[in-house]
Every structure is written in structure tokens, then in C-alpha cells.
N, C-alpha and C positions, 0 to 999 in steps of 0.2 A: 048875256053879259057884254060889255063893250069890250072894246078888240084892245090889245097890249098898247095901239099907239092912242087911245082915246080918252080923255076923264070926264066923266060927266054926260059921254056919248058925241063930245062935238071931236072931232078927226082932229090931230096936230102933226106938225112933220117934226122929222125925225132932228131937226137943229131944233126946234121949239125941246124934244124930249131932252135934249142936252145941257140946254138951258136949264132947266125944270131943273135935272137931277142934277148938275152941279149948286144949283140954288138949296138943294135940299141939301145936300154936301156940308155945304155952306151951313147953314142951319143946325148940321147933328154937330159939327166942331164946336160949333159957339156956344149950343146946349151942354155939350160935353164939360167943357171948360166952365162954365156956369157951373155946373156941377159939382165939381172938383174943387172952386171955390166956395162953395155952398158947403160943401163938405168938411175943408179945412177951417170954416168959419164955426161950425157950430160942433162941430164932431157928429154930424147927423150922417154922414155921409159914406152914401157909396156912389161915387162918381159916375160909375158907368152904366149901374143902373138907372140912377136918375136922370142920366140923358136921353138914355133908349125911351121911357116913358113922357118926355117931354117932346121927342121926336115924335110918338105912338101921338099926341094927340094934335101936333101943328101937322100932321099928314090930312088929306080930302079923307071922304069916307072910301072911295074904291080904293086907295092905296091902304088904305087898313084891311080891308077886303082879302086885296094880295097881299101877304105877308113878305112874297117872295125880293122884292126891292128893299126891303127896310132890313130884313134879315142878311140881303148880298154887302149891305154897304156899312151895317154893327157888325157881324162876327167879326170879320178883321180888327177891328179895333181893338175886343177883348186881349188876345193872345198879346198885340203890339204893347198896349200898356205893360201887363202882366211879365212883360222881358224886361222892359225899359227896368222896371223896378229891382228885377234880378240881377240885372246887369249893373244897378247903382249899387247893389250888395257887393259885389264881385272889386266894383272899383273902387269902393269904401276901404275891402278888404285890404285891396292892395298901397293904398294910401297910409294904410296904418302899420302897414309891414317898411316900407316906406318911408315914413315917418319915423319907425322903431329904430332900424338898422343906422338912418343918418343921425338920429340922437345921440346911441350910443356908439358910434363912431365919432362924433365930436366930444363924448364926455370920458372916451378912452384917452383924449391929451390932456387929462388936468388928474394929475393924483390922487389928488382927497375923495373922487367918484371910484377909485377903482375897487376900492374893500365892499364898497356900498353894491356895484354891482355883483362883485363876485358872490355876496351873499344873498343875491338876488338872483342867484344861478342862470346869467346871462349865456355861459357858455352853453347850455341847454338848450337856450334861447336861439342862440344863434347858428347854432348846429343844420338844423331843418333847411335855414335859409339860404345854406350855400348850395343848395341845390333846387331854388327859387326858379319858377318859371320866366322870372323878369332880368334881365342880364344883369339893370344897375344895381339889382338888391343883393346879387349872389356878390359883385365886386366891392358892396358897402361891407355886406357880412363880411367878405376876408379880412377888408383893411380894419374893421373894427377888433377881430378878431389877432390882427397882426399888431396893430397897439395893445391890445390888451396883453399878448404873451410876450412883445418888447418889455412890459413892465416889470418882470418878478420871474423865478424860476417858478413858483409857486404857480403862477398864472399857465407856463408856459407846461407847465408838467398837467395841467389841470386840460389843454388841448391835445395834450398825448392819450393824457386816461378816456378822454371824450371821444376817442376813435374818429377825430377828425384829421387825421392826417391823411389816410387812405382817401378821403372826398379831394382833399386839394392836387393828390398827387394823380389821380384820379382824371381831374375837371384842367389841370395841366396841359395835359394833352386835346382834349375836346374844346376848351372854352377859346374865347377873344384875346386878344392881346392884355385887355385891361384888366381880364382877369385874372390870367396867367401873371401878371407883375403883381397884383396883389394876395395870389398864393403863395409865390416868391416869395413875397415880404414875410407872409406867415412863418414861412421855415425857415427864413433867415430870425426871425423873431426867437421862435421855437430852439435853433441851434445854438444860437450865441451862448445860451447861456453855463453849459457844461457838458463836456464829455458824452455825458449819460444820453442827455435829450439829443443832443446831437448822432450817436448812434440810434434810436429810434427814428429820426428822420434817415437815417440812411436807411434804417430796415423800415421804412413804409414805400422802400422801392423810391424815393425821391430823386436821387441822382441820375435815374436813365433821365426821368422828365426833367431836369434843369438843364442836363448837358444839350438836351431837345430846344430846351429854349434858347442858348445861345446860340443855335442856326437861326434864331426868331430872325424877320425884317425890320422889325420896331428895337432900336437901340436901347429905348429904356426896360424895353423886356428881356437884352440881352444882360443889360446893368443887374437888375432884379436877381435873375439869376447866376451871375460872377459873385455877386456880393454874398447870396446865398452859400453858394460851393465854398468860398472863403472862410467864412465862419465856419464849415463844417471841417476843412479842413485845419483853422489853426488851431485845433485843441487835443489832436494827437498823430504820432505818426502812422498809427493804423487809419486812421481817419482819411489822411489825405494821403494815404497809400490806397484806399479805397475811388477819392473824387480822380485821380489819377487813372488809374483801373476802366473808371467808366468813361474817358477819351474827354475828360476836359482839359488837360494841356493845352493841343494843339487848337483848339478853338478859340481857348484864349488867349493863346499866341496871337489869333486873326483877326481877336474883340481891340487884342493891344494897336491894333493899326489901324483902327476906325476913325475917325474923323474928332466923335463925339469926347471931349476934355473929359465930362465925365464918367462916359465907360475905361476910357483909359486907365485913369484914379485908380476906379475899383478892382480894374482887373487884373494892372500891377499889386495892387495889395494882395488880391486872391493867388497872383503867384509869389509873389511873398510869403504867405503861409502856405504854401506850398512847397517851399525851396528850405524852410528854415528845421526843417526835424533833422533831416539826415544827410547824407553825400547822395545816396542814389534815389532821392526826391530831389534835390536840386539840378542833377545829373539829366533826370529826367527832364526840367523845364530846358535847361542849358540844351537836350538833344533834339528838343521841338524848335527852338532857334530861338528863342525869348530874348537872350542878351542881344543881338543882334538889335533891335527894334526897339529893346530899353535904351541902350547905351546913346543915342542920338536924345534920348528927352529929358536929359538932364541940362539940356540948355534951353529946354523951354520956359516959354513964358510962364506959367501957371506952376504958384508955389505948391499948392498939395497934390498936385500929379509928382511934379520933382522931390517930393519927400517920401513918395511912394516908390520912385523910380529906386534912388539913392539907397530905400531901406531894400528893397529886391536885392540889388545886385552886392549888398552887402551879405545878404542871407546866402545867396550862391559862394560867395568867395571867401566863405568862412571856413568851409570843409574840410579843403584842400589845398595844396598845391595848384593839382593842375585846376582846379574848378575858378580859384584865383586868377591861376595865368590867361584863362578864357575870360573871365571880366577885364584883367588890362588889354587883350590884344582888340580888344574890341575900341580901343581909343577912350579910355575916358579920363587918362594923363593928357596936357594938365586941366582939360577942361573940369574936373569934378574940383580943383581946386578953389574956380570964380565959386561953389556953392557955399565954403568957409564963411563967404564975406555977404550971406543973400540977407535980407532984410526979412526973412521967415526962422524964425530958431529951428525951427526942426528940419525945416532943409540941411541949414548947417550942421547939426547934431549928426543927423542919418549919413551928411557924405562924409564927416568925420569918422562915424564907426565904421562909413565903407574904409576909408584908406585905412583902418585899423587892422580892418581884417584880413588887408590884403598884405600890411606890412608885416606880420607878426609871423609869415611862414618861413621865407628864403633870405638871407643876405642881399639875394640878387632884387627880388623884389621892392625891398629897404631902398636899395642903392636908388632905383628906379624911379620911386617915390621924390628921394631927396632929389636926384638929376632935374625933373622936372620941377623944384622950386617948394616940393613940400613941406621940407622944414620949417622952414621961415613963414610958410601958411600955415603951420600948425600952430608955432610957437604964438603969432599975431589970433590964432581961436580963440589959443588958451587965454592971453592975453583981456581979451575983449569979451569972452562968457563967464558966465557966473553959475554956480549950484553943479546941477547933472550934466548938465549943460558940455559942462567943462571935460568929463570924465574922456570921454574917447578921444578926445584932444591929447589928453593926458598920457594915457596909456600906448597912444599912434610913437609920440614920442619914446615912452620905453622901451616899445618893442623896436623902433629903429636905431635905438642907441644902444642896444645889448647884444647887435652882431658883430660889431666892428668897433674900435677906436676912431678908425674917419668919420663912421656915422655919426659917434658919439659926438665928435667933436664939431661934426657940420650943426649940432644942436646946440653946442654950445655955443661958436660963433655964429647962432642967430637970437642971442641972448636968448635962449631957455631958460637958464638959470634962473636969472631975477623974475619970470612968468611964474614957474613952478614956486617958488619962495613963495609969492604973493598968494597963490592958491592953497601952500601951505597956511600959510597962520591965517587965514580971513575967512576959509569955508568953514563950516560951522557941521559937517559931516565927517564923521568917522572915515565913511567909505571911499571918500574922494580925497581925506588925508592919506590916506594907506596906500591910493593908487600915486600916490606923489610921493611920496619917500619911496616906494618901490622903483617910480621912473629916475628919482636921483641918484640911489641908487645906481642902475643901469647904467648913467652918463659915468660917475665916478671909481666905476670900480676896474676902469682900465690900467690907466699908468698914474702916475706922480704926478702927470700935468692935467690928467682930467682931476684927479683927486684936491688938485689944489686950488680948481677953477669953482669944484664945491666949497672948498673951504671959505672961498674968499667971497663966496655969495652969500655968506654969510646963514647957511642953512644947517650946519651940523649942531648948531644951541639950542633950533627950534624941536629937530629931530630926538636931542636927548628926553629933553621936556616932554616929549610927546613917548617918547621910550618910556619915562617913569611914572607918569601920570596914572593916579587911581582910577581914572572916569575917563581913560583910555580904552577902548574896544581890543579885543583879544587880538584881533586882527590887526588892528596900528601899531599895539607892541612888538607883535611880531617884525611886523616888515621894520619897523623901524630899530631895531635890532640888527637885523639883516643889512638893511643898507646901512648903517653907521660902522660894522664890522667890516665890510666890504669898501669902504670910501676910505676908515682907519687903518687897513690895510696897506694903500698906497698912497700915502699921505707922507711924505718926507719932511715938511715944512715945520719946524716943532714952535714957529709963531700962533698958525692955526690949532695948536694940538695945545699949546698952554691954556686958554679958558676952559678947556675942556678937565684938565686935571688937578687947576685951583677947585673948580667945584665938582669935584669927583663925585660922581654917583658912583657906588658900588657894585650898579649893573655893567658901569658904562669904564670905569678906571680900568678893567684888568686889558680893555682893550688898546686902550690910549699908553701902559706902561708897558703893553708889549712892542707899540711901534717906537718908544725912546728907547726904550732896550736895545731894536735894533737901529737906530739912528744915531743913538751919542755916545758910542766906542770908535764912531770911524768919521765925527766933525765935531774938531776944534768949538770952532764958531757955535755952535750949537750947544756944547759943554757949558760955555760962558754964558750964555745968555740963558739957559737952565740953573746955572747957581746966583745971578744976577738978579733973578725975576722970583728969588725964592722958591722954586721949583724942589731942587734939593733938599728942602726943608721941609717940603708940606710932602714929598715923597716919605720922610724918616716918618711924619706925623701918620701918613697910611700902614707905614710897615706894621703898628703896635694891633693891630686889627686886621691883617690882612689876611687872607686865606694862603693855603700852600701853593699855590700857580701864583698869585700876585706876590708874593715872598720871592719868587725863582726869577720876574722882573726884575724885582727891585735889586736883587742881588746884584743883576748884572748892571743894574745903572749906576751902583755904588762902584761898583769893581770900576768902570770908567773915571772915576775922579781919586785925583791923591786920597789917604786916608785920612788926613788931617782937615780936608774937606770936611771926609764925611763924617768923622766925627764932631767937629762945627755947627753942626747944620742938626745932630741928633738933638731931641728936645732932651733927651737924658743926663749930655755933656753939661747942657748948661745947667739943670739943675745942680750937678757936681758940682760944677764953679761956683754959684750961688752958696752952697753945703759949705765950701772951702773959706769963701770969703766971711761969712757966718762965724767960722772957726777962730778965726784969723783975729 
């Protein structure tokens, strides 16, 4: 037989043999490939056999001979196809996973898909996938996942029953940045929406890993989970007695000092609902240093950081006294005043309810307010907001005009009066008339000179009206009761007090006949211009129906005039004269 380097018996060297077998190389490829189209053309085909046979017969007869060459240079080939093709399974697969998660991640932002999936038992679906070998699919899974339980308690209770809380709380700690914000998302998702689901995320062990994540480097992972703990805490105070517990205070004390606007935002808000249950949750963020680091970003730039800022440190200085006196020493007299006038409503709103909260404790606090120029900022709120708007404007004022007479009156001389009027008669709310008679109230019920600064603002007509009205709230009558009893009280002026007792209400007269009672036994002037203006007459016309306390007035208001007054003035007399002249 000829020798390995020989065909046909003539000797070739060993570069001619390389030649040769790369030419043959050459050859089984092309056959190969013929093949496989040959295949795909007619469906005859198996590719790889029909190469090897077309190779089998362009080979010399000794290469057929040795099998050994033909055999070294096909096997490989089999196995290499035979992957290629497993491995386009494998990539298909993942394509379609792929595919699924980013679909249903874009069709959890549009409503009308979300019933369609739900009864498509997506959650099911997507279960498996957060535990995908491929990182993007586990972070599509979440966020699809974290839209989908933002949408409905329904939704979000249906990712509790699916025992996928324990995978995110789980993969929290294990995964990427990316994925840890989009778990985040889920339980903030999850929590928002009550009480109930909100303590399941606590009891799937969630808060050790969020408080973990805002040690994170990536700010939006620390964001993710502030905003998470926030929600968990603002829906009880066992709750954020709990996020408290697991040492998120002091972190987001550290989040509050970052650079990023909007971890800031969020992470004032999270201690917001943090500070707002009790005294010693508040006490708690106040002993991490939080005001400290708030109190300067209420003259920032950026309106919903500052409406966050303003609602915080209103939630702390609600409590107390001293939790109060820890928000003013922090300086935020007068600067929280410029937020009155911000061009964002709810900045103005939030630092209005902060000064509320802080004026409504001590005297001394009031004073402090008003020193630095509050008044006259409050009274220009009231002035200039409309609706809810208005309310803590409102109220900042009653509470600083119910400790003192100077208070009272530093509200008056920044015309209050005519703000509060206007807010009377024009809102169209029960709840924010009720807070305005009760604030006029407070101004008027000091002395004669606050009482007659109400009178002469013309608000005790609106106030009755609003006293006797059918379609009056339980609540308006009341207060408005209260303050007109309380303003009638020190009311000496009986010009102010006459409209009130030509159109006597019933409710409102036994009050008004108790202050000329005591008014017109001890002035002249006042006598006269009560029998002048017919007073004394339409007094006789109340007696004939009056009850036994309005009788005991009147008694004495007659007692005050000659008798021949008072007879005069009886509708009784005249019919007598009438009777007499008849006779006659």
C-alpha cells in the first residue's frame, strides 16, 4: 500500500499535504452548505449526511480506502451543528421571556390591560421570573410586577397571596442596584395601599433589607427605599414604631444631606410620616438631629422639597411644647414666613400649618410668631388663598388671638377683620366657615374694643344667618353660637347691637337683650337713641312670646325708661286708645 504522504504511489511533501487537506476542508464546507440548502429547499434533507456522501465520492480512490482522514475532519462537524441548534433553542427561549416581561411591563401603565391580565393570571406568570438567570428579566419582572400592585389593593394583595414577597426581600440583599430599586418599588407598591398589606411587608422580614439599602452607593436605590419605609410607615403608629425599630431614622437623617433634590423630597416625607403619629416618634426623629438639616431647606430652591420640608417640621411641632420650641430654635422665624407668599400652593399651605402648630401651644410662642411679622403674613395668606387653601391661615390666626388681648389686637390692626369676613360669606364650605367664626370669635371676645372692631366689620349679620340656617352644618351652628355669645358679651355699642334686635331671631335675641339690659340702666345716650330707633317697641312686641329668661331682660330694660314710656311703646296701649277713640 502507498505510504501516508503518497496518492496514487507518486511521494508529495508535507506543504503539497496541506494544501491537499485544506482544499478538501474547503470542499466538505461547501458540500456541507449545498446541503443544508438542498435541504431547506425541498424538505429532502439532512444536511450533514448529504455532505459526508458528496465528500465520500470527490475524494481519490486511496482516500476512500483510508477512512481515517475523512472521518478526522466530519465528526467534528456533527456535535458543532447539533449545539449550534440547541443553543438557538436556549436563545429563542430567552427572547420570549424577554419579550414577555417587557410587554407586560409596558401594558401595566395603561388601565384598561390590567383586568385583562389579571385574568390571565400574570402573577403566576411572573413569579418564576424573578428568579430568572438573566439580571434584565428579574428587574423587568419586578417593575412589571411593581406597576401592576401600584394599581389596586386587589392587585397588590394578589402579590402577598403569591408568596412573592419573601423572593424580593430575599434578592434585596443578593441582586444589583437595579434590582434592588425595582423591589423597592414593589413593596412600596405593595404598602401604600392599607394598613393590612403594609404589615405583611413588614412580616416578610422587608425592613432589615431596605434599611440595608439606604447604606446603598446608588442614590436612586437609597430613594427606592426611603420612599418604601414612608409608606410603610404613614398608615400607623405601630408601623413606624416598627420602621423606626429597624434604625431607619438615623440613615435618613444622612439620606436628608445628600446632594440628590430628589432623595431629599422623599426622605423628608418618610420622616414626616414618621414624626406625625405620636410625641415620641417625632421625639425620636428630633433626637437623630433631623430638624437641624431640615430647618435650612426651607429656603431652597425647589418647591416640593420645601413643601416636604415645611410639612415635617410641622408634624414634629404639633405634639408639644417643647418638640415646638425645638423647631423655632432651629431659626425658621422669619424665614418660613417668605414660604406664605411662594408661587407653589402647597408650600404656602404646609408652612402656614407649620406656624399653626406652633402658635397654638404657649402665649409666648404666639408673641414670637407675631414679633417676627406673622401676623400681617398671615392675615395677607388669608387674604390672597381661596378653598382649603385658606384653612391654616385661619386657624394660625385664632390660635394667636385667644391668648392675649395684644395678640388679639396686633390681628386686628393688620386688618384681619375684613380677610376673615371675606372668607366668611364667599367659601362655599361648611368647614372653613366654622373655622372663621370660631377665629372671630377669639379676636372679639376680649374687651369692648375688640368686640366693637367685630361689630364694625361688619360680621355679626353674616354670623347670625349662618347661626340659623337649615342647611347649616352641626358644626357652624355651633361655633357660631359660641362666638356671637362671646363677641355679645363685650359689645357695649347698642348701634351695633340694634340690627341685630330689629330682626330678632329667637336663637339669637335672648342674647342681644341680655347686653341692653346691662347697657341702658347706666347710659343716657343710649336710652334715647333705643326709644328713637323704635327699639322700645319692638322690645314690648318680643315680650308677648317671650320665654321666662328673655322676660327677666326685658323686665329690666323697661325698669330703665319712665313708665309712660313704657307704656307708649306697648302694642296693647294703643289698641286701648284705638278701643277709647271708637267709644268716643
Amino acid at each position: 500500500p502507498p505510504s501516508p504522504r503518497a496518492v496514487g504511489g507518486l511521494p508529495f511533501s508535507a506543504g503539497a499535504h496541506g494544501r491537499c487537506h485544506r482544499r478538501q476542508q474547503s470542499s466538505r464546507s461547501s458540500l456541507a452548505r449545498r446541503g443544508a440548502r438542498g435541504g431547506a429547499r425541498g424538505g429532502r434533507g439532512r444536511p450533514i449526511a448529504h455532505a459526508r456522501r458528496q465528500l465520500s465520492l470527490s475524494l481519490p480512490a486511496a482516500s476512500k480506502e483510508r477512512s481515517w482522514p475523512s472521518n478526522a475532519a466530519v465528526a467534528p462537524t456533527l456535535p458543532a451543528a447539533m449545539s449550534s441548534s440547541l443553543l438557538q433553542i436556549f436563545e429563542h427561549y430567552q427572547k420570549a421571556r424577554v419579550q414577555f416581561v417587557q410587554s407586560v411591563a409596558e401594558s401595566a401603565t395603561r388601565p384598561q390591560n390590567i383586568d385583562t391580565m389579571q385574568n390571565a393570571g400574570v402573577m403566576q406568570l411572573l413569579r418564576p421570573l424573578l428568579l430568572d438567570n438573566v439580571p434584565s428579566i428579574q428587574q423587568t419582572a419586578a417593575l412589571a410586577l411593581g406597576r401592576l400592585a401600584n394599581y389596586s389593593d386587589d392587585l397588590a394583595e394578589a402579590v402577598v397571596a403569591n408568596e412573592i414577597l419573601p423572593q424580593l426581600v430575599y434578592s434585596l440583599g443578593e441582586q444589583n442596584r437595579f434590582y434592588k430599586k425595582a423591589a423597592a418599588f414593589v413593596l412600596r407598591a405593595v404598602a401604600k395601599h392599607s394598613p393590612e398589606l403594609a404589615q405583611a411587608v413588614v412580616d416578610s422580614g422587608a425592613l432589615e433589607a431596605l434599611v440595608m439599602c439606604l447604606e446603598e452607593f446608588d442614590p436612586s436605590v437609597k430613594e427606592a427605599a426611603a420612599w418604601a419605609l414612608g409608606y410603610i410607615a404613614s398608615h400607623s403608629g405601630e408601623l413606624a414604631q416598627a420602621v423606626v425599630d429597624a434604625g431607619a431614622v438615623p440613615l435618613l437623617v444622612l439620606c436628608i444631606q445628600e446632594p440628590e433634590i430628589s432623595l431629599k423630597r422623599i426622605t423628608a416625607s418618610a420622616l414626616n410620616d414618621i414624626s406625625k403619629h405620636s410625641p415620641e416618634l417625632a421625639q425620636a426623629v428630633v433626637d437623630a438631629g433631623a430638624v437641624a438639616y431640615l430647618a435650612p431647606l426651607i429656603q431652597h430652591d425647589d418647591g416640593k422639597l420645601k413643601r416636604q420640608v415645611c410639612s415635617c417640621l410641622a408634624q414634629v411641632a404639633k405634639h408639644s411644647v417643647d418638640l415646638a420650641e425645638v423647631v423655632v430654635e432651629a431659626e425658621i422665624f422669619p424665614k418660613i414666613l417668605t414660604c406664605l407668599k411662594d408661587v407653589d400652593v402647597y408650600v404656602r399651605k404646609n408652612a402656614a400649618t407649620c406656624i399653626r402648630e406652633i402658635a397654638k401651644h404657649t402665649p409666648e410662642l404666639a408673641k414670637l410668631i407675631v414679633n417676627a411679622g406673622g401676623a400681617a403674613a398671615l392675615v395677607d395668606y388669608v387674604r390672597e388663598s381661596k378653598g382649603n387653601v385658606r384653612l391654616p391661615g385661619i386657624m394660625a390666626l385664632g390660635y394667636i388671638s385667644a391668648f392675649s388681648e395684644t395678640l388679639a389686637l396686633a390681628v386686628i390692626v393688620s386688618k384681619g377683620v375684613p380677610a376673615l369676613k371675606e372668607a366668611l360669606i364667599n367659601e362655599p364650605e361648611d368647614h372653613i366657615k366654622a373655622a372663621t367664626v370660631w377665629t372671630l370669635g377669639q379676636i372679639g371676645r376680649h374687651t369692648p374694643d375688640h368686640a366693637k372692631a367685630i361689630a364694625e366689620g361688619g360680621v355679626l349679620q353674616p354670623m347670625v344667618a349662618l347661626h340659623v340656617q337649615e342647611d347649616s352644618s352641626p358644626d357652624l351652628r355651633t361655633k357660631s353660637k359660641r362666638a356671637l355669645k362671646a363677641v355679645l358679651v363685650k359689645c357695649t355699642d347698642g348701634h351695633y347691637l340694634s340690627p341685630l334686635l330689629k330682626n330678632a331671631n329667637p336663637k339669637v335675641q335672648k342674647y342681644v337683650l341680655q347686653q341692653y339690659a346691662a347697657i341702658l340702666p347706666n347710659d343716657a345716650a343710649a336710652r334715647k337713641a333705643f326709644m328713637q330707633t323704635g327699639l322700645l317697641q319692638r322690645v314690648q312686641e318680643i315680650k308677648l312670646s317671650a320665654p321666662p329668661k328673655v322676660q327677666e331682660s326685658i323686665a329690666k330694660i323697661n325698669a330703665a325708661f319712665p313708665a309712660e314710656c313704657v307704656k307708649f311703646s306697648d302694642p296693647a296701649y294703643a289698641k286701648e286708645l284705638m278701643s277709647k277713640l271708637e267709644e268716643e
